[in-house]
C-alpha positions, -999 to 999 in steps of 0.1 A, spaced: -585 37 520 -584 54 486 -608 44 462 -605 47 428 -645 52 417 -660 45 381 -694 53 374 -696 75 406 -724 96 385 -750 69 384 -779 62 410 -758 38 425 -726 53 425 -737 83 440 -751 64 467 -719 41 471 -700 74 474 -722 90 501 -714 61 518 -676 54 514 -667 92 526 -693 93 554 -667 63 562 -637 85 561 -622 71 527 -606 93 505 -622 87 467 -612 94 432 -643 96 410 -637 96 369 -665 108 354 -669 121 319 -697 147 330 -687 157 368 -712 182 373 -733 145 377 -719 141 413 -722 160 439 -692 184 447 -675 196 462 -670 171 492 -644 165 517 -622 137 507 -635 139 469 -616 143 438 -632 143 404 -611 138 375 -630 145 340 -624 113 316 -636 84 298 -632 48 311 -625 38 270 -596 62 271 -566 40 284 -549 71 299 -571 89 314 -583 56 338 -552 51 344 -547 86 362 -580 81 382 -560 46 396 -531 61 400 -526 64 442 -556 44 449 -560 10 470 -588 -3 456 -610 -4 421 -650 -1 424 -660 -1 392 -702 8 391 -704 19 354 -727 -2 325 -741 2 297 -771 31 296 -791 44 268 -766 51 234 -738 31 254 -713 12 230 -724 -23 230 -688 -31 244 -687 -8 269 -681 -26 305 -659 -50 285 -631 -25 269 -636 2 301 -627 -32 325 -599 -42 300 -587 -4 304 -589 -5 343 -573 -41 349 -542 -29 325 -540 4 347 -544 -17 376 -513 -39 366 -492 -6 358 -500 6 392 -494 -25 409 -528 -27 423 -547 -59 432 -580 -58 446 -616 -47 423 -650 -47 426 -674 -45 400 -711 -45 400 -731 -66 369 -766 -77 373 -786 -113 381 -783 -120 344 -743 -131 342 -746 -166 354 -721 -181 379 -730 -217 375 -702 -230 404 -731 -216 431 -763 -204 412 -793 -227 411 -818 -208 392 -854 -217 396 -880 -212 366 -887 -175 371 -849 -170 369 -842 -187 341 -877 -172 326 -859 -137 330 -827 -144 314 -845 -160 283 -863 -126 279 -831 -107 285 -814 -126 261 -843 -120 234 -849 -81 251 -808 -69 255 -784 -95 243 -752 -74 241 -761 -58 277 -758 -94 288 -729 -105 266 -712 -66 278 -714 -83 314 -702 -116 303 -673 -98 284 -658 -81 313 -660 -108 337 -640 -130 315 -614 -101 315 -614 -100 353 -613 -139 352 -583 -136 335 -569 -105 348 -546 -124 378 -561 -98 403 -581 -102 434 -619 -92 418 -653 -96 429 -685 -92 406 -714 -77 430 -749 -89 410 -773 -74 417 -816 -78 407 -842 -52 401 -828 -18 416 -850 5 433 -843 40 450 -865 34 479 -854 41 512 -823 23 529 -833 -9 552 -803 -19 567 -803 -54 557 -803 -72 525 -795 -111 517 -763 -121 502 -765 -154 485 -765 -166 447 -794 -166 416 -822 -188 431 -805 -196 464 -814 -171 495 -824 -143 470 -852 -126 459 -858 -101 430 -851 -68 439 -829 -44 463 -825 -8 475 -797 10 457 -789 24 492 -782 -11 503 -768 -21 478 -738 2 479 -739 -6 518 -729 -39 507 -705 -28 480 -687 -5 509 -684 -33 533 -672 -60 510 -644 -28 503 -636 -27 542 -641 -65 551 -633 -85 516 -651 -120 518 -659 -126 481 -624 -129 463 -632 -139 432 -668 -147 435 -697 -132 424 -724 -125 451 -758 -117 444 -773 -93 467 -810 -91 472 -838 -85 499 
């Protein structure tokens, strides 16, 4: 396939990207610094842009079969960052007549039609809410646009991210239900790459943890 990559310069797109061209993919990475990813790389094009700039995400989609969107909010981030960039890439995606997106958020956007949250959970959120509120209101923001976009998404969430070494297994369950409170970047974008190959959350939002 051809993957249309946003936020392939972070820790975990970098690792997703590894991943998706060891598979044989071809992938188009917009990044507005691309000396961040590694390059050059057989089956890798990097097109210098912002995901707020309407055009310019539109001419990373264009050709692609599929949307991973891996970019959030970091230090100096507009508070509305993963909310306008996701409004930009579901109005390319229409353009382009493409369907299917995955986009990563963390354990804090609540999907109340399979979480059950137990204390700690719920202990974590409150802090975040006090701690970050428009990094949690960011993720909220965009999955309402995906919600509403009409096209085949699924919201990867994810706990505490670490950069030890890839396991080779993870859980996939929901907040408070077969999950735990932390997982590999490496496996995580393992999961990310095989939910791209073999979908099985259409519009769902798994949460992926050891």
């Amino acid at each position: 396939m051809t993957i249309a990559l946003f936020g392939g310069s972070g820790q975990t797109g970098r690792q997703f990207l590894r991943k998706a061209l060891e598979a044989g993919h071809t992938v188009q990475a917009l990044a507005r610094t691309p000396s961040k990813i590694p390059h050059p790389q057989q089956g890798l094009t990097i097109l210098q842009g912002d995901v707020l700039k309407a055009a310019e995400v539109r001419q990373a989609i264009k050709g692609a079969d599929i949307v991973v969107s891996l970019f959030g909010q970091v230090k100096g981030s507009p508070p509305h960052l993963q909310t306008q960039g996701t409004r930009h890439i579901v109005q390319a995606m229409q353009q382009e007549g493409l369907q299917r997106i995955i986009s990563l958020s963390g354990g804090g956007l609540p999907y109340p039609e399979k979480d059950q949250p137990k204390l700690a959970d719920k202990l974590i959120r409150s802090i975040m809410k006090l701690a970050v509120p428009s990094l949690l209101q960011d993720a909220a923001g965009h999955h309402q646009v995906l919600k509403q976009s009409g096209l085949n998404w699924t919201i990867v969430r994810a706990p505490r991210l670490t950069n030890k070494p890839e396991r080779g297994q993870y859980r996939v369950g929901w907040v408070g239900v077969n999950a735990s409170t932390k997982i590999g970047r490496a496996d995580l974008a393992a999961f990310i790459l095989r939910e791209v190959e073999s979908p099985a959350f259409g519009r769902q939002m798994p949460f992926v943890s050891y």
